[in-house]
BAFI-3210 file (N, C-alpha, C; in Angstrom, 3 decimals, decimal comma, padded with zeros to 6 digits):
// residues 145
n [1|2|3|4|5|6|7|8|9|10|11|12|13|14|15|16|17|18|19|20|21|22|23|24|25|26|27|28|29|30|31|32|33|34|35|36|37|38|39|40|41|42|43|44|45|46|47|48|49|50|51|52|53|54|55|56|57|58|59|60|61|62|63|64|65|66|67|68|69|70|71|72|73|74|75|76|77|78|79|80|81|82|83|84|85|86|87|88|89|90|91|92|93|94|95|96|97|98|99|100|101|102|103|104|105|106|107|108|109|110|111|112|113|114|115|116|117|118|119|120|121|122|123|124|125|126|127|128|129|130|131|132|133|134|135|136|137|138|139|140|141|142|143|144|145]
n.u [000,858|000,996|002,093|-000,213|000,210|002,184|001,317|002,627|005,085|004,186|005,196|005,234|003,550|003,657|000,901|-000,699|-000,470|-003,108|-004,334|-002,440|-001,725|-004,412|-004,517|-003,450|-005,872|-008,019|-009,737|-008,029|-006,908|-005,871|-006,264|-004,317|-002,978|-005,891|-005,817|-003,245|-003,740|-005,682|-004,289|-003,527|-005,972|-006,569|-004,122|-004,436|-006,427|-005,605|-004,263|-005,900|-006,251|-008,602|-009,595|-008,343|-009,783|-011,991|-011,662|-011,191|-013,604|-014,982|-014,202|-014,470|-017,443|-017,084|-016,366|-014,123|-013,133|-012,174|-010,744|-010,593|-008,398|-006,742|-006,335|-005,345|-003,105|-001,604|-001,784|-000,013|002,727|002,655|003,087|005,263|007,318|006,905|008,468|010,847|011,539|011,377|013,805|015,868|016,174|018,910|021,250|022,748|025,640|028,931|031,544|034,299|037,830|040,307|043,616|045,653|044,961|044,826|042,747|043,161|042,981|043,058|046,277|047,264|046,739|048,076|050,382|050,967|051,552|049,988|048,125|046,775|045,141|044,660|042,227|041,324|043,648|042,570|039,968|040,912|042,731|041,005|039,166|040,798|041,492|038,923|037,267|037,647|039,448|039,605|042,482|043,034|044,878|048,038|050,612|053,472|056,231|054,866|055,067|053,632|053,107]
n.v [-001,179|001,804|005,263|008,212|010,190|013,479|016,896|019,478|021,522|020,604|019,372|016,535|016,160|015,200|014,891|014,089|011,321|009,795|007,818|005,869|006,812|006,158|003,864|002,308|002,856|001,466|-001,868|-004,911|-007,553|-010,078|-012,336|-012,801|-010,146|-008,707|-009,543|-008,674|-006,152|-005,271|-005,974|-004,081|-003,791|-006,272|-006,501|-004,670|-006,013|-008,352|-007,329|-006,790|-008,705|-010,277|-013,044|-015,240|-016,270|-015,189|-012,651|-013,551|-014,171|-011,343|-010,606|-011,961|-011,213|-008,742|-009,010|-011,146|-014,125|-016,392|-019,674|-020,488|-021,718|-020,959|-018,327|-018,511|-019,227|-016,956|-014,926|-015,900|-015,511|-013,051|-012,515|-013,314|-012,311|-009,460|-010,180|-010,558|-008,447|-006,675|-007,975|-007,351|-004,472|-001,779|-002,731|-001,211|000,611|-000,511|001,189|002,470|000,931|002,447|002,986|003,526|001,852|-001,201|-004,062|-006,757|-009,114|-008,291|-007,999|-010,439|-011,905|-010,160|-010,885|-013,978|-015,696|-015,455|-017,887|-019,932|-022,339|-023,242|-023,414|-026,142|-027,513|-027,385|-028,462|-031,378|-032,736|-032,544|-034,335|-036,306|-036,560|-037,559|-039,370|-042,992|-043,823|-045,754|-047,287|-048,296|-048,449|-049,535|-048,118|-048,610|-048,329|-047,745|-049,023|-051,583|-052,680]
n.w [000,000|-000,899|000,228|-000,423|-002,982|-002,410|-002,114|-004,699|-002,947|-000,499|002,762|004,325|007,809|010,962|011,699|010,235|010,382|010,872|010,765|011,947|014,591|015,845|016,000|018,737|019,730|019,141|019,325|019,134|016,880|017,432|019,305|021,568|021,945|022,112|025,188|026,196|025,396|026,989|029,679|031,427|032,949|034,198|035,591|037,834|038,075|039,815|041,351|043,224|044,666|043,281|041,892|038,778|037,409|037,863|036,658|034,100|033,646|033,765|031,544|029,625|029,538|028,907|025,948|025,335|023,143|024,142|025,534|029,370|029,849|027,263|028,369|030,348|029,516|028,168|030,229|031,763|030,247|029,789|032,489|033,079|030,515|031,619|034,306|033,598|031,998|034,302|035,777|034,014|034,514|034,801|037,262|040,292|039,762|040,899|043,011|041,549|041,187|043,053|041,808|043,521|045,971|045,839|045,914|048,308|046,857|044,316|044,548|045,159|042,787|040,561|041,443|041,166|037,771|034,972|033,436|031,454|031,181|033,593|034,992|033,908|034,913|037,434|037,527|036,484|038,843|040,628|039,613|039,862|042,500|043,669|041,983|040,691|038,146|035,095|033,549|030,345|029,377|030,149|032,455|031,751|033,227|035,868|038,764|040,518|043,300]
ca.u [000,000|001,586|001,478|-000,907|001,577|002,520|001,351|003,931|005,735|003,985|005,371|003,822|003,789|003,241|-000,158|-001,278|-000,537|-004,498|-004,676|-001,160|-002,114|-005,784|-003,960|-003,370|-007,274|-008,645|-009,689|-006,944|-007,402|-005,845|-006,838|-003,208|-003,386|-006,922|-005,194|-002,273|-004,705|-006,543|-003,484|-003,168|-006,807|-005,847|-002,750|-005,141|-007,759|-004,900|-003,440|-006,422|-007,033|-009,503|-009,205|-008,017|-011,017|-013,227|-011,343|-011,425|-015,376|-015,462|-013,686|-015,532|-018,784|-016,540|-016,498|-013,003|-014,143|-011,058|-011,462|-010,269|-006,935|-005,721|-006,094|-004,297|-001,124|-001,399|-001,567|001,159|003,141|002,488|003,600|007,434|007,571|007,386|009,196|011,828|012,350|012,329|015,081|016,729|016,996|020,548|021,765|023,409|027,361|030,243|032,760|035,591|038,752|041,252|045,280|046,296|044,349|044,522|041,972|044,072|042,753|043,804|047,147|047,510|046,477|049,017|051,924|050,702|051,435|049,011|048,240|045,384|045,133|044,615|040,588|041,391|044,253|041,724|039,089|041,504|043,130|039,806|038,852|041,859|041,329|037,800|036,997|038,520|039,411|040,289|043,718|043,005|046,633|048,973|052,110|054,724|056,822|054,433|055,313|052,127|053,481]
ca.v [000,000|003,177|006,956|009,102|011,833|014,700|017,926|020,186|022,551|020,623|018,182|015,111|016,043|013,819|015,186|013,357|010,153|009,438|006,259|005,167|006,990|005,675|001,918|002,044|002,552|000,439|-003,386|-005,638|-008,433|-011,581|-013,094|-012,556|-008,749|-008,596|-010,049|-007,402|-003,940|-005,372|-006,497|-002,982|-004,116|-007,404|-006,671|-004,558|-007,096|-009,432|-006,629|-006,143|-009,991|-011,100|-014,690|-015,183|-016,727|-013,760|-011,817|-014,017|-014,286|-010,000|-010,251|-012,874|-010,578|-007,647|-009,978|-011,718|-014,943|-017,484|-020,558|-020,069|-022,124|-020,288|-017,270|-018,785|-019,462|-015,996|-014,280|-016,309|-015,136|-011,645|-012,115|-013,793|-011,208|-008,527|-010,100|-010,742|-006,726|-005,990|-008,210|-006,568|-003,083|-002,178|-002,797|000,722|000,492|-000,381|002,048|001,853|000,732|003,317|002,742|003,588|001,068|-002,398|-004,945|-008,443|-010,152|-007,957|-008,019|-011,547|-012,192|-009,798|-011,822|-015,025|-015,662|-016,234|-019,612|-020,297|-023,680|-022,885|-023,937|-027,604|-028,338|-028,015|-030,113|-032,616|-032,970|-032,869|-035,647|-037,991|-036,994|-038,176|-040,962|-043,947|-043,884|-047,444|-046,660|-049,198|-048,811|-049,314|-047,198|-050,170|-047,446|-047,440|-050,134|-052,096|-053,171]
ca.w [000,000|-001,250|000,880|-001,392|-002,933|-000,957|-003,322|-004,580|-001,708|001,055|003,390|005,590|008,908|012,020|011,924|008,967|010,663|011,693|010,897|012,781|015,800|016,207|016,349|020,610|021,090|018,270|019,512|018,395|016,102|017,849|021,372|022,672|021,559|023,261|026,697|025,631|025,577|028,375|030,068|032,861|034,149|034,154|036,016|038,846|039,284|040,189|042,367|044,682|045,249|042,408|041,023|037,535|037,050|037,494|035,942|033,004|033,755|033,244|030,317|028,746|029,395|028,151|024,417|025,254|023,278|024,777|026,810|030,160|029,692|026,843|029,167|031,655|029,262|027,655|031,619|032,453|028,905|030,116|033,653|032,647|029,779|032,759|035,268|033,010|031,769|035,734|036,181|033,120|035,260|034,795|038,624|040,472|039,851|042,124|043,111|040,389|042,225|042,343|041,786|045,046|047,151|045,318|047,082|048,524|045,379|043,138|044,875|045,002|041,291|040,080|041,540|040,130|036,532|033,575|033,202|030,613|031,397|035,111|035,176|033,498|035,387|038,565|037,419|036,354|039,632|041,499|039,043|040,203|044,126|044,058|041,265|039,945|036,531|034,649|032,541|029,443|029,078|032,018|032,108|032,120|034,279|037,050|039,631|041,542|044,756]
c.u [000,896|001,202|000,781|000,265|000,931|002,223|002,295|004,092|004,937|004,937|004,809|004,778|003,501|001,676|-000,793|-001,562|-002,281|-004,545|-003,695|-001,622|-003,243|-005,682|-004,282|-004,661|-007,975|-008,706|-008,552|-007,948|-007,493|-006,603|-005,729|-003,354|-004,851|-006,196|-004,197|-003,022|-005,221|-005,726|-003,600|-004,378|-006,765|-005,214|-003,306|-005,754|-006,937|-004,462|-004,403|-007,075|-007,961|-008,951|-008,837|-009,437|-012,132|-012,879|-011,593|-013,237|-016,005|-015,114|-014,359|-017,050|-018,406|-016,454|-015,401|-013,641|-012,698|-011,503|-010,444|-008,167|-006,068|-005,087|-005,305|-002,531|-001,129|-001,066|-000,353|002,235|003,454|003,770|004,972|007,775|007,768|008,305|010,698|012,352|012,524|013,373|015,809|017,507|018,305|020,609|023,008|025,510|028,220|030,915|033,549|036,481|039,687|043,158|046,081|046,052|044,178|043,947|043,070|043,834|043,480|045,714|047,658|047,556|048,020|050,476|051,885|050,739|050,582|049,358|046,903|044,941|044,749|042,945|040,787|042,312|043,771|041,170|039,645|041,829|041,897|039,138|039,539|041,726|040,045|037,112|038,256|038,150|040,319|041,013|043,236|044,580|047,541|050,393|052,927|055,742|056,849|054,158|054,227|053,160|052,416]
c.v [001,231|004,569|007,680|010,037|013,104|016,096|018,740|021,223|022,425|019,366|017,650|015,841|015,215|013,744|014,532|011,986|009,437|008,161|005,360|005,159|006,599|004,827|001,791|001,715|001,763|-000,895|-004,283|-006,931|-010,478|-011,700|-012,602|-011,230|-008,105|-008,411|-008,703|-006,221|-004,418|-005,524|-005,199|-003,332|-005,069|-007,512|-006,174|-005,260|-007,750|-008,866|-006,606|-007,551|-010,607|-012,394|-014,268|-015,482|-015,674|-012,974|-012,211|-014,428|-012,783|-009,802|-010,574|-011,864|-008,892|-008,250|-010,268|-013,121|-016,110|-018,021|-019,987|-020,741|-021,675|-018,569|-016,971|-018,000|-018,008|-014,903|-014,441|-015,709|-014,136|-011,000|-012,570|-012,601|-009,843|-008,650|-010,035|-008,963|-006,113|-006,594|-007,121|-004,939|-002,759|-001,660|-001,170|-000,179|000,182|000,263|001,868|001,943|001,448|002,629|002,579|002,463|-000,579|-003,361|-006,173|-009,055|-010,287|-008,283|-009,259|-012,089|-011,548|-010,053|-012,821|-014,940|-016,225|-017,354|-019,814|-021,101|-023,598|-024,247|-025,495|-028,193|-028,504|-029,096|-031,042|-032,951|-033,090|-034,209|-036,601|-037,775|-037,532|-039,251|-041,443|-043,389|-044,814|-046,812|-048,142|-049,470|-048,445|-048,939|-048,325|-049,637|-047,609|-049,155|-050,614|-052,962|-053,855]
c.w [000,000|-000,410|-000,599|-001,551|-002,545|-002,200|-002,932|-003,250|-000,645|001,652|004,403|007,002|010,180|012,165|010,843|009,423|011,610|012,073|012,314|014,388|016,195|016,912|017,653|020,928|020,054|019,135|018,494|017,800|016,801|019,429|022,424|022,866|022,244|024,584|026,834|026,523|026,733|030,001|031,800|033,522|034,692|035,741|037,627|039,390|039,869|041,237|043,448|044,685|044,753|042,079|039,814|037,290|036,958|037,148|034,505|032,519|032,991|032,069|029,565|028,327|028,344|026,391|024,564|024,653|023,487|025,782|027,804|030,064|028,755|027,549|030,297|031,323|028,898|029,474|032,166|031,437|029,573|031,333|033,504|032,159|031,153|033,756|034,580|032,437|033,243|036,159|035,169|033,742|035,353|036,508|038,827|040,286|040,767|041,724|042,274|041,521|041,809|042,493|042,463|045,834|046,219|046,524|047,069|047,323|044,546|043,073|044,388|043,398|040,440|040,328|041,238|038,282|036,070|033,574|032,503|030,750|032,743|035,688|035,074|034,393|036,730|038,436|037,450|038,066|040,770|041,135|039,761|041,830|044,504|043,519|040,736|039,010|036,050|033,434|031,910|029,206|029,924|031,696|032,156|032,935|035,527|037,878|040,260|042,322|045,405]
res [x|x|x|x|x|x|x|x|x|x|x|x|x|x|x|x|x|x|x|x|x|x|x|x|x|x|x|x|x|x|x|x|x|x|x|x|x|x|x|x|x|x|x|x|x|x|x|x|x|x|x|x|x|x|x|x|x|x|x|x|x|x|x|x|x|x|x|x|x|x|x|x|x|x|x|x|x|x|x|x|x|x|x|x|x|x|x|x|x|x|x|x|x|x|x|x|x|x|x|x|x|x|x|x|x|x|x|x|x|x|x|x|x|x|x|x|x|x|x|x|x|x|x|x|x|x|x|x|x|x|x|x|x|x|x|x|x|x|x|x|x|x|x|x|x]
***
Protein backbone atom coordinates (compact mmCIF):
# COMPACT_ATOMS: atom_id res chain seq x y z
CA UNK A 1 0.00 0.00 0.00
CA UNK A 2 1.59 3.18 -1.25
CA UNK A 3 1.48 6.96 0.88
CA UNK A 4 -0.91 9.10 -1.39
CA UNK A 5 1.58 11.83 -2.93
CA UNK A 6 2.52 14.70 -0.96
CA UNK A 7 1.35 17.93 -3.32
CA UNK A 8 3.93 20.19 -4.58
CA UNK A 9 5.74 22.55 -1.71
CA UNK A 10 3.98 20.62 1.05
CA UNK A 11 5.37 18.18 3.39
CA UNK A 12 3.82 15.11 5.59
CA UNK A 13 3.79 16.04 8.91
CA UNK A 14 3.24 13.82 12.02
CA UNK A 15 -0.16 15.19 11.92
CA UNK A 16 -1.28 13.36 8.97
CA UNK A 17 -0.54 10.15 10.66
CA UNK A 18 -4.50 9.44 11.69
CA UNK A 19 -4.68 6.26 10.90
CA UNK A 20 -1.16 5.17 12.78
CA UNK A 21 -2.11 6.99 15.80
CA UNK A 22 -5.78 5.68 16.21
CA UNK A 23 -3.96 1.92 16.35
CA UNK A 24 -3.37 2.04 20.61
CA UNK A 25 -7.27 2.55 21.09
CA UNK A 26 -8.64 0.44 18.27
CA UNK A 27 -9.69 -3.39 19.51
CA UNK A 28 -6.94 -5.64 18.39
CA UNK A 29 -7.40 -8.43 16.10
CA UNK A 30 -5.84 -11.58 17.85
CA UNK A 31 -6.84 -13.09 21.37
CA UNK A 32 -3.21 -12.56 22.67
CA UNK A 33 -3.39 -8.75 21.56
CA UNK A 34 -6.92 -8.60 23.26
CA UNK A 35 -5.19 -10.05 26.70
CA UNK A 36 -2.27 -7.40 25.63
CA UNK A 37 -4.70 -3.94 25.58
CA UNK A 38 -6.54 -5.37 28.37
CA UNK A 39 -3.48 -6.50 30.07
CA UNK A 40 -3.17 -2.98 32.86
CA UNK A 41 -6.81 -4.12 34.15
CA UNK A 42 -5.85 -7.40 34.15
CA UNK A 43 -2.75 -6.67 36.02
CA UNK A 44 -5.14 -4.56 38.85
CA UNK A 45 -7.76 -7.10 39.28
CA UNK A 46 -4.90 -9.43 40.19
CA UNK A 47 -3.44 -6.63 42.37
CA UNK A 48 -6.42 -6.14 44.68
CA UNK A 49 -7.03 -9.99 45.25
CA UNK A 50 -9.50 -11.10 42.41
CA UNK A 51 -9.21 -14.69 41.02
CA UNK A 52 -8.02 -15.18 37.53
CA UNK A 53 -11.02 -16.73 37.05
CA UNK A 54 -13.23 -13.76 37.49
CA UNK A 55 -11.34 -11.82 35.94
CA UNK A 56 -11.43 -14.02 33.00
CA UNK A 57 -15.38 -14.29 33.76
CA UNK A 58 -15.46 -10.00 33.24
CA UNK A 59 -13.69 -10.25 30.32
CA UNK A 60 -15.53 -12.87 28.75
CA UNK A 61 -18.78 -10.58 29.39
CA UNK A 62 -16.54 -7.65 28.15
CA UNK A 63 -16.50 -9.98 24.42
CA UNK A 64 -13.00 -11.72 25.25
CA UNK A 65 -14.14 -14.94 23.28
CA UNK A 66 -11.06 -17.48 24.78
CA UNK A 67 -11.46 -20.56 26.81
CA UNK A 68 -10.27 -20.07 30.16
CA UNK A 69 -6.93 -22.12 29.69
CA UNK A 70 -5.72 -20.29 26.84
CA UNK A 71 -6.09 -17.27 29.17
CA UNK A 72 -4.30 -18.79 31.65
CA UNK A 73 -1.12 -19.46 29.26
CA UNK A 74 -1.40 -16.00 27.66
CA UNK A 75 -1.57 -14.28 31.62
CA UNK A 76 1.16 -16.31 32.45
CA UNK A 77 3.14 -15.14 28.91
CA UNK A 78 2.49 -11.64 30.12
CA UNK A 79 3.60 -12.12 33.65
CA UNK A 80 7.43 -13.79 32.65
CA UNK A 81 7.57 -11.21 29.78
CA UNK A 82 7.39 -8.53 32.76
CA UNK A 83 9.20 -10.10 35.27
CA UNK A 84 11.83 -10.74 33.01
CA UNK A 85 12.35 -6.73 31.77
CA UNK A 86 12.33 -5.99 35.73
CA UNK A 87 15.08 -8.21 36.18
CA UNK A 88 16.73 -6.57 33.12
CA UNK A 89 17.00 -3.08 35.26
CA UNK A 90 20.55 -2.18 34.79
CA UNK A 91 21.77 -2.80 38.62
CA UNK A 92 23.41 0.72 40.47
CA UNK A 93 27.36 0.49 39.85
CA UNK A 94 30.24 -0.38 42.12
CA UNK A 95 32.76 2.05 43.11
CA UNK A 96 35.59 1.85 40.39
CA UNK A 97 38.75 0.73 42.22
CA UNK A 98 41.25 3.32 42.34
CA UNK A 99 45.28 2.74 41.79
CA UNK A 100 46.30 3.59 45.05
CA UNK A 101 44.35 1.07 47.15
CA UNK A 102 44.52 -2.40 45.32
CA UNK A 103 41.97 -4.94 47.08
CA UNK A 104 44.07 -8.44 48.52
CA UNK A 105 42.75 -10.15 45.38
CA UNK A 106 43.80 -7.96 43.14
CA UNK A 107 47.15 -8.02 44.88
CA UNK A 108 47.51 -11.55 45.00
CA UNK A 109 46.48 -12.19 41.29
CA UNK A 110 49.02 -9.80 40.08
CA UNK A 111 51.92 -11.82 41.54
CA UNK A 112 50.70 -15.02 40.13
CA UNK A 113 51.43 -15.66 36.53
CA UNK A 114 49.01 -16.23 33.57
CA UNK A 115 48.24 -19.61 33.20
CA UNK A 116 45.38 -20.30 30.61
CA UNK A 117 45.13 -23.68 31.40
CA UNK A 118 44.62 -22.89 35.11
CA UNK A 119 40.59 -23.94 35.18
CA UNK A 120 41.39 -27.60 33.50
CA UNK A 121 44.25 -28.34 35.39
CA UNK A 122 41.72 -28.01 38.57
CA UNK A 123 39.09 -30.11 37.42
CA UNK A 124 41.50 -32.62 36.35
CA UNK A 125 43.13 -32.97 39.63
CA UNK A 126 39.81 -32.87 41.50
CA UNK A 127 38.85 -35.65 39.04
CA UNK A 128 41.86 -37.99 40.20
CA UNK A 129 41.33 -36.99 44.13
CA UNK A 130 37.80 -38.18 44.06
CA UNK A 131 37.00 -40.96 41.27
CA UNK A 132 38.52 -43.95 39.95
CA UNK A 133 39.41 -43.88 36.53
CA UNK A 134 40.29 -47.44 34.65
CA UNK A 135 43.72 -46.66 32.54
CA UNK A 136 43.00 -49.20 29.44
CA UNK A 137 46.63 -48.81 29.08
CA UNK A 138 48.97 -49.31 32.02
CA UNK A 139 52.11 -47.20 32.11
CA UNK A 140 54.72 -50.17 32.12
CA UNK A 141 56.82 -47.45 34.28
CA UNK A 142 54.43 -47.44 37.05
CA UNK A 143 55.31 -50.13 39.63
CA UNK A 144 52.13 -52.10 41.54
CA UNK A 145 53.48 -53.17 44.76
Amino acid sequence: MALPPIPPGRRRKKTDLTHLKSLPSDEPLTSIGWVKWIWPEIHAGLASGKKLKEIWAAAQRDGLTISYPQFRVYVSRLRHRERRQNVRAPAPQAEPITAEEPPAAAAANAERPIDPLYNIRVQLEKKRNFYFEYNPFPDPNDDIK
